[in-house]
C-alpha positions as CSV (number, residue, x, y, z in Angstrom):
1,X,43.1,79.9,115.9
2,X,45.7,82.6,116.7
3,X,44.6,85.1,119.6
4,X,43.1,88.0,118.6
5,X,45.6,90.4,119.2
6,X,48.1,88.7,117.1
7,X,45.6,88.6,114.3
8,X,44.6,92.7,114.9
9,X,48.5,93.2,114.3
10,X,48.6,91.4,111.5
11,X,45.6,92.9,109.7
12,X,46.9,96.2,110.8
13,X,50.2,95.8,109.0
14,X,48.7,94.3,106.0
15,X,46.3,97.2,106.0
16,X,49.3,99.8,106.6
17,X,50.9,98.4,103.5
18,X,47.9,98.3,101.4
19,X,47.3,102.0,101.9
20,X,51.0,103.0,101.4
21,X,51.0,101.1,97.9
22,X,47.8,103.4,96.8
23,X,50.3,106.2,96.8
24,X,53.6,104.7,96.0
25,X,54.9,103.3,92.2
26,X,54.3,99.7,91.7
27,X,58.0,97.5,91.3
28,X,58.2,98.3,87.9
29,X,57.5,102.4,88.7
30,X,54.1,102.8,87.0
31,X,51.5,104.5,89.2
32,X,48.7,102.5,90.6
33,X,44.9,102.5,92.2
34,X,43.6,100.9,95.2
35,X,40.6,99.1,95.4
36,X,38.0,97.8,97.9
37,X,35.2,95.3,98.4
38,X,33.2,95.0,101.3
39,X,30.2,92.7,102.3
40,X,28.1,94.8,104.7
41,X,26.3,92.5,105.7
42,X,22.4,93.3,106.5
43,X,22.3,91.8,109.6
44,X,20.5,88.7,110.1
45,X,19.0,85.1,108.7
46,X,16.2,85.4,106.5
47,X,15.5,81.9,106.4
48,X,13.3,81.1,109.1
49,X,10.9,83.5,107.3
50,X,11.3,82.2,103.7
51,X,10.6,78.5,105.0
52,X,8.0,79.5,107.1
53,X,4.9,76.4,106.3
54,X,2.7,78.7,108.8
55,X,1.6,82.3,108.8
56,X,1.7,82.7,112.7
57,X,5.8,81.3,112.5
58,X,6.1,83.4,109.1
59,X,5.2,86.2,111.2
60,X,7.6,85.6,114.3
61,X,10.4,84.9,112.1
62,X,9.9,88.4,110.3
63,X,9.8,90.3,113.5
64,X,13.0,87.9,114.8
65,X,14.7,88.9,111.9
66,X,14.1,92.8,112.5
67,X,14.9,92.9,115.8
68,X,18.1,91.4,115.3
69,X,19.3,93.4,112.6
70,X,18.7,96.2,114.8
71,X,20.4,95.2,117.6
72,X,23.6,94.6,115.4
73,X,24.3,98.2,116.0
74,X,24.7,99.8,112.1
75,X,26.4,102.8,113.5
76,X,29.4,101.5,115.5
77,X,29.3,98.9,112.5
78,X,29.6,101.6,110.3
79,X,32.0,103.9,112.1
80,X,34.2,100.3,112.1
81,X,33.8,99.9,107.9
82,X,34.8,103.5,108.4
83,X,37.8,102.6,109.9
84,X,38.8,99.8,107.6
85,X,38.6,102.2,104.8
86,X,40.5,105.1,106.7
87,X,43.3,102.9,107.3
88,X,43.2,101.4,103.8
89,X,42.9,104.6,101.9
90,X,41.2,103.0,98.5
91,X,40.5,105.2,96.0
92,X,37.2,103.2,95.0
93,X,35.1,101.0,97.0
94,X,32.6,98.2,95.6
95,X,30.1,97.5,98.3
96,X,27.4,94.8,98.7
97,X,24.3,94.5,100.9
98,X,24.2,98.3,101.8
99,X,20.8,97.7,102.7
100,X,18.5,100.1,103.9
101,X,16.0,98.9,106.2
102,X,12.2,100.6,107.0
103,X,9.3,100.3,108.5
104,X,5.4,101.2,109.3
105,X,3.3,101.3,111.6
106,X,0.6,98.3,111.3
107,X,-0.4,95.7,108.6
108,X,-1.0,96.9,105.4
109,X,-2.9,94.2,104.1
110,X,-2.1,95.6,99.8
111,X,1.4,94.3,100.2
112,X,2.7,97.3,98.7
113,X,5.9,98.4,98.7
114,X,5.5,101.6,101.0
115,X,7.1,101.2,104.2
116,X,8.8,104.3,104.2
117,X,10.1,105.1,107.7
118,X,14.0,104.8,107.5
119,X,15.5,103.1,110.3
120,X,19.0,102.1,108.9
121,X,20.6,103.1,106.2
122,X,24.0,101.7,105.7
123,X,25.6,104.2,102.6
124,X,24.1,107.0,104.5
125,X,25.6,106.0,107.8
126,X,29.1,105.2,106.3
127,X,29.4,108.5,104.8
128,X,28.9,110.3,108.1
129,X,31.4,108.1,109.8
130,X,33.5,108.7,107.1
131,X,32.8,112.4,107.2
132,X,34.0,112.3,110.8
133,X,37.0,111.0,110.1
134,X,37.4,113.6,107.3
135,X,37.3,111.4,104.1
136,X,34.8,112.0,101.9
137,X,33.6,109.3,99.3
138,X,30.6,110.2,96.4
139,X,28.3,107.4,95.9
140,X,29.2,107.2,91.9
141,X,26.9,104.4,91.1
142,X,24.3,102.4,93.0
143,X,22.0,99.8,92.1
144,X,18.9,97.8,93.5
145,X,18.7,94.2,94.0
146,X,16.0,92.4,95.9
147,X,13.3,94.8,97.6
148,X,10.9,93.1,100.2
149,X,8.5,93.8,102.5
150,X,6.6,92.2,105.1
151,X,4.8,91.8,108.5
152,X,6.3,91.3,111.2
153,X,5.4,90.5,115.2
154,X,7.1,92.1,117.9
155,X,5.9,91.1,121.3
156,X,4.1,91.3,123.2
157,X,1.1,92.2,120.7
158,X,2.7,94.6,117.9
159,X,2.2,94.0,114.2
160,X,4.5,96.1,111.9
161,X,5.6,95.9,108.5
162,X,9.3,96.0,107.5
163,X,11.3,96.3,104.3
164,X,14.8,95.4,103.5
165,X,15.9,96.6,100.2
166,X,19.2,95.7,98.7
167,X,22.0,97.9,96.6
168,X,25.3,97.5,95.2
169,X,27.1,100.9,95.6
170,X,30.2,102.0,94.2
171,X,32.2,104.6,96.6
172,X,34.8,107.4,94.8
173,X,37.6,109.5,96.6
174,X,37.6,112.7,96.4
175,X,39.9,113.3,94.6
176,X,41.5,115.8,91.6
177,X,43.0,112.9,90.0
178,X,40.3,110.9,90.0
179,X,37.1,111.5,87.9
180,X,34.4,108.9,86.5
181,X,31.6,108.9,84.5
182,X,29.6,107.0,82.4
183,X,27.6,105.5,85.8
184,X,25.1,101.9,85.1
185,X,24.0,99.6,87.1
186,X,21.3,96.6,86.7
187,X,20.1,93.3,87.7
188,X,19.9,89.7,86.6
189,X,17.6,88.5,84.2
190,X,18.8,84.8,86.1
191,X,16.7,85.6,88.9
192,X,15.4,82.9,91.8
193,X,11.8,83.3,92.8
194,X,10.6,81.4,96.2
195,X,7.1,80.7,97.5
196,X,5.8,82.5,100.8
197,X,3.6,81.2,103.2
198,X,0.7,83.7,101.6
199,X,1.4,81.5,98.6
200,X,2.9,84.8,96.5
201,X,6.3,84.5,95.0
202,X,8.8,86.8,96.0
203,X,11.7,87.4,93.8
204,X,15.5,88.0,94.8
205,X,17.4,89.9,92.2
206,X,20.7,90.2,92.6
207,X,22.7,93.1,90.6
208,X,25.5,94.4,89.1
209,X,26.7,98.7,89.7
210,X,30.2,100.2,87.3
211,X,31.4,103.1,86.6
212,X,34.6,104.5,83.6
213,X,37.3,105.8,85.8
214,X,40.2,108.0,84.6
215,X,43.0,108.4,87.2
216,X,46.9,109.2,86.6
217,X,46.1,109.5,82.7
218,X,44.8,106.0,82.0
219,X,41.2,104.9,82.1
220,X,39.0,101.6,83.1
221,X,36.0,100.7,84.1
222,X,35.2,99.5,87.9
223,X,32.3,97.6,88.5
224,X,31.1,95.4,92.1
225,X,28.8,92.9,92.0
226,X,27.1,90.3,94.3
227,X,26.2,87.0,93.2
228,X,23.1,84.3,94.0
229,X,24.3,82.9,97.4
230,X,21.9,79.8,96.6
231,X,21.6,78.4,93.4
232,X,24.6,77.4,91.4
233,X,23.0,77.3,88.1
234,X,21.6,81.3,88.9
235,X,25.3,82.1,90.0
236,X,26.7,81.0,86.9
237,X,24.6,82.5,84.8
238,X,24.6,85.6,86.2
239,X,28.6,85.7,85.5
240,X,28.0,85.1,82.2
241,X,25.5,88.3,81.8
242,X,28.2,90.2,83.6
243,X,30.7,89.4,81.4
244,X,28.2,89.6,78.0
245,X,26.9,93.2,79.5
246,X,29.1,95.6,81.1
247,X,32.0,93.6,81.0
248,X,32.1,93.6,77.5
249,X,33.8,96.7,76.9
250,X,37.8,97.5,75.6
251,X,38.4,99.1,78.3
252,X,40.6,97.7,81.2
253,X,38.2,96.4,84.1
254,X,38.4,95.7,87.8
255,X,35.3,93.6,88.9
256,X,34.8,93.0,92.7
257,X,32.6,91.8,95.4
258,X,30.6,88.9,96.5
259,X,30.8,86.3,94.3
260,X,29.7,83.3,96.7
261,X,32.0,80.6,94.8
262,X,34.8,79.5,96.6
263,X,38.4,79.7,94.9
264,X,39.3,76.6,96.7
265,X,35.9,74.9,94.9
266,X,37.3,71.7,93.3
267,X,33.8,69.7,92.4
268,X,30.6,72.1,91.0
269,X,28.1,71.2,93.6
270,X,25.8,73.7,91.9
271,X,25.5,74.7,95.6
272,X,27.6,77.8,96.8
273,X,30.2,77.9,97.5
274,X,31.1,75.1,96.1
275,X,31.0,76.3,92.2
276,X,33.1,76.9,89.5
277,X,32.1,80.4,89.2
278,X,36.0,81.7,90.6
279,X,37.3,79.5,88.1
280,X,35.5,80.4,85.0
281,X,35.9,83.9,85.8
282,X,39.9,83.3,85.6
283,X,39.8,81.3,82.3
284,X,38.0,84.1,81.2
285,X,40.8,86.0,81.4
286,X,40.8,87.8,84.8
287,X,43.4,87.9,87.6
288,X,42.7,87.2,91.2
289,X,44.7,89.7,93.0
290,X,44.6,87.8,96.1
291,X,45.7,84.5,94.3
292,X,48.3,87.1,92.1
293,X,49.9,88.3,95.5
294,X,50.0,85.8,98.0
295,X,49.5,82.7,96.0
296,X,48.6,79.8,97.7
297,X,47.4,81.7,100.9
298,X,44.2,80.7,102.3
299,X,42.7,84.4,102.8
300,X,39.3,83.3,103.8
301,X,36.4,86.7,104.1
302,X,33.5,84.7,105.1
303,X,31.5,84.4,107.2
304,X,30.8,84.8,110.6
305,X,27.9,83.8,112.3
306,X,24.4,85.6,112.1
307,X,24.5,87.6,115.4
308,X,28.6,88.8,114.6
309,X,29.5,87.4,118.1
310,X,31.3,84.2,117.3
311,X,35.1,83.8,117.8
312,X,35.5,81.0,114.8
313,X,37.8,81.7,112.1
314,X,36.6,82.3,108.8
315,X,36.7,79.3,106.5
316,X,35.6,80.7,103.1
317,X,37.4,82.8,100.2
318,X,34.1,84.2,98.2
319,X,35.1,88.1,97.9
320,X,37.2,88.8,95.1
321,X,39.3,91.5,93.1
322,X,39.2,90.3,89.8
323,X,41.0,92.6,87.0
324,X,41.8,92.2,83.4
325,X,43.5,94.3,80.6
326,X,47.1,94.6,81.8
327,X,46.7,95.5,85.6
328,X,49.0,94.2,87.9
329,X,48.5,93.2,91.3
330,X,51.1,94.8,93.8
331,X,49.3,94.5,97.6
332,X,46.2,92.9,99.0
333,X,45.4,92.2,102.3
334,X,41.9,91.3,104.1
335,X,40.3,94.0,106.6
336,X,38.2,93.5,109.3
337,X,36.6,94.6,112.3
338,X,34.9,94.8,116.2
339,X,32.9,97.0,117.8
340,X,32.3,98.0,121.6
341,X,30.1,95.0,122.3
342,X,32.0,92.2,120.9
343,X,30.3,91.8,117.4
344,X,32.4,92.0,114.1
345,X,31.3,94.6,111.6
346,X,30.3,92.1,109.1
347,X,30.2,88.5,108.9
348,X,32.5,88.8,105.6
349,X,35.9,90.3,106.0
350,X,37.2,93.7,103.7
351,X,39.5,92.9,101.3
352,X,41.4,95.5,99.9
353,X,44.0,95.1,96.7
354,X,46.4,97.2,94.7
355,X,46.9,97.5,91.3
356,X,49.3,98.8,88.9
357,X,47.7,100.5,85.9
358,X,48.1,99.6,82.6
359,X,50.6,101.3,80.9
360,X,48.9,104.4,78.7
361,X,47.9,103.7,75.4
């Protein structure tokens, strides 16, 4: 593993050059946009809690999982995404698991969704530390995936609930240039459902956010996504109703975010990451930016460990800029970040990518 400072260098001159190409002519001279996806991350590990066999451990796993994804410190995470996207400059952003977490006081024994005390809130939080920083991005389009909620324990004898809800977001610059419209969003009919200890069944969604963008007199749509980071058969399927839904339109398209299917993926496993889900994508016709621009190149973004204070290199490419309809990639470069107490800002890295628009029709 190379030293960290050698790596921060790196990232930062990758980064530097990412945001100069948002403002300078591709090679051929045509103007160009530059994109951004971004796993927030929510956290922690749900896992203990979803394969909880008793209610006492399902309990102690909720309240675990709480108090860890409070102590992973959303706002100097958030002034670090901040950072990533100050020095990148993008003029749209696709994020995934911009969660916003709640709570209440006490069991409600109805199981309703009404936790309604906001204790993180991860789009809200960016755009302050982006407002610091004097950028200002409009949420454009945002959509809901997976909404949960459930009690927790918290010694030494507190019983709360807590809710975690999930969106896709897309992120515009302010901008005069650049103007969008036309804002959907949606989830997946292909949908897994799991048993809880209670013996309910919870679903997790997962979803799909785009928006039609005109910028430098051409227009496209950009649409982010995250994909089932489970079940092969789900992840695959919800490509396909991607690509039969909102990406079925004329328009040019540039599709990012967290697809959970590694491009290096040579056997469907119908685990993730080992699916073929990167590779049908392409034959449907899309480019991978990152494969376009530095082909060959590892550039792993996930994932770090739960607690964002390992030192372990990433081992995964998952997180893609995918475009289609005669863009062509001219820069992309990963992003990533620390804060004060050691912990990275996500357990997936940025990536960031620029594109040459297609020529006006």
């Amino acid at each position: 593993m190379r030293p960290l400072k050698l790596l921060t260098l790196a990232v930062a001159a990758a980064l530097a050059a990412a945001g100069a190409a948002s403002a300078a002519p591709g090679p051929q001279g045509g103007p160009t946009v530059t994109v951004m996806t971004h796993n927030l991350y929510f956290g922690t590990d749900l896992t203990p809690a979803i394969n909880a066999k008793d209610p006492n451990v399902f309990l102690g796993a909720v309240g675990a999982a709480y108090t860890e994804a409070m102590a992973s410190d959303v706002p100097g995470r958030a002034d670090a995404w901040a950072d990533e996207i100050a020095r990148a400059k993008p003029d749209l952003v696709g994020l995934q698991e911009a969660v916003v977490w709640r709570e209440e006081a006490g069991f409600d024994p109805t199981g309703a969704l009404d936790a309604d005390l906001v204790t993180a809130d991860f789009v809200a939080q960016l755009q302050h530390s982006l407002a610091m920083r004097g950028l200002h991005y409009a949420v454009a389009s945002e959509s809901t995936g997976y909404d949960v909620e459930a009690p927790g324990f918290f010694p030494p004898a507190t019983l709360k609930d807590v809710r975690l809800t999930q969106h896709d977001v897309i992120l515009v610059r302010d901008a005069p240039s650049l103007e969008w419209r036309n804002a959907r969003n949606g989830q997946y009919a292909a949908q897994l459902a799991l048993p809880l200890v209670n013996g309910s069944m919870v679903s997790l969604p997962w979803a799909w956010a785009s928006v039609d963008v005109s910028y430098r007199g051409r227009s496209f749509r950009f649409a982010t996504t995250h994909l089932d980071p489970d079940v092969g058969p789900y992840q695959h399927a919800q490509a396909q109703e991607f690509l039969a839904g909102p990406g079925s339109t004329r328009l040019p398209l540039v599709w990012v975010g967290d697809f959970n299917s590694d491009a290096s993926a040579t056997v469907d496993t119908l685990g993730p990451p080992q699916t073929t889900t990167h590779a049908d994508i392409v034959s449907a016709g899309f480019t991978d930016a990152w494969a376009a621009v530095h082909p060959g190149a590892p550039g792993f973004t996930c994932c770090h460990a739960e607690d964002l204070l390992d030192n372990g290199p990433l081992d995964q490419r998952i997180d893609y800029v995918f475009s289609r309809g005669g863009f062509v990639p001219v820069e992309a470069a990963t992003t990533t970040g620390r804060i004060p107490d050691g912990r990275w800002d996500s357990d997936h890295s940025g990536l960031v990518a620029t594109l040459r628009l297609p020529d006006a029709g």
